[in-house]
Each structure stands twice: as C-alpha cells, then as structure tokens.
C-alpha positions in Angstrom: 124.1 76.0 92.8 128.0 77.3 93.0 130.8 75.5 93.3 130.4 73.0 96.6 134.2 72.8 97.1 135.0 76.8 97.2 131.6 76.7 99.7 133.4 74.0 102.1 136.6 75.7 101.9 135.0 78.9 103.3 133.2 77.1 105.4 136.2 75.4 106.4 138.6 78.3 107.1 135.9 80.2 109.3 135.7 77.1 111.6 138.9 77.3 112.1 138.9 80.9 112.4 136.2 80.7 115.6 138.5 77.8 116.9 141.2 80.2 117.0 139.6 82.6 119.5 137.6 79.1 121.2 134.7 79.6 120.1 134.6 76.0 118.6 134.7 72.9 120.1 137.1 71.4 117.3 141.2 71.8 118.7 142.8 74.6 116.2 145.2 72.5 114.5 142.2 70.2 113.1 140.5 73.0 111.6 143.4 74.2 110.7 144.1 70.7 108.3 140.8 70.3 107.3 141.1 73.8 106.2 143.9 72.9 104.5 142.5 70.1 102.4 139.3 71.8 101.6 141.5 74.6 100.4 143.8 72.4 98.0 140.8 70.7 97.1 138.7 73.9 95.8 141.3 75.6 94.0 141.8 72.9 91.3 138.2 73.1 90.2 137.5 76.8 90.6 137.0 79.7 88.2 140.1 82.2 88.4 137.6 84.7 90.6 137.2 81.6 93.1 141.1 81.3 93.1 141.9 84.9 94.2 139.5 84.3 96.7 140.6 80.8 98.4 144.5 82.9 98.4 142.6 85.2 100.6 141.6 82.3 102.5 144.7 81.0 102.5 146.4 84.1 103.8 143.6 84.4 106.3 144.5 80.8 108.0 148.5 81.3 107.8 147.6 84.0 110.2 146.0 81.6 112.3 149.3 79.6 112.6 
C-alpha cells in the first residue's frame, strides 16, 4: 500500500505547484503550507529513499516562493 504520508506530500507539493501557474482554485500560499506540513510530516516516517525524494520536493516548492 506505500507509505500514505510521502503519497500526500506529493500530492501536496503538486497542488501547490498548479496553484502557482493558477491552475488551482486554492491561493498559493495555502498550498504552499499545507505542503509544508505534509512535507514535515512524511519525512519522519519514511524510508531514507522516500527522504531524498521529499528534499526534492522540498527544493521543488522553495522555488515556488
């Protein structure tokens, strides 16, 4: 079934991703902190492979900032 944290933050960081170019009807800077949480939230209960993968995340929405 995978880890359901590390599937939200993804889930998560693309939202806020598509809100960045408006093609969501959340503002930004919510999906930007829900993002956020979702983020800090996965990485303490992920595998080391999952944690290299939510700092690419991570780098992907500071970019959105």
């Amino acid at each position: 079934m995978g880890n359901r944290l590390f599937q939200k933050a993804r889930e998560t960081v693309e939202i806020a991703k598509l809100a960045s170019t408006g093609q969501s009807d959340v503002p930004l800077q919510d999906a930007i902190s829900v993002a956020k949480n979702s983020l800090s939230s996965a990485y303490a209960n992920s595998t080391t492979a999952e944690k290299e993968q939510l700092r690419e995340l991570q780098n992907e929405l500071d970019q959105l900032q």
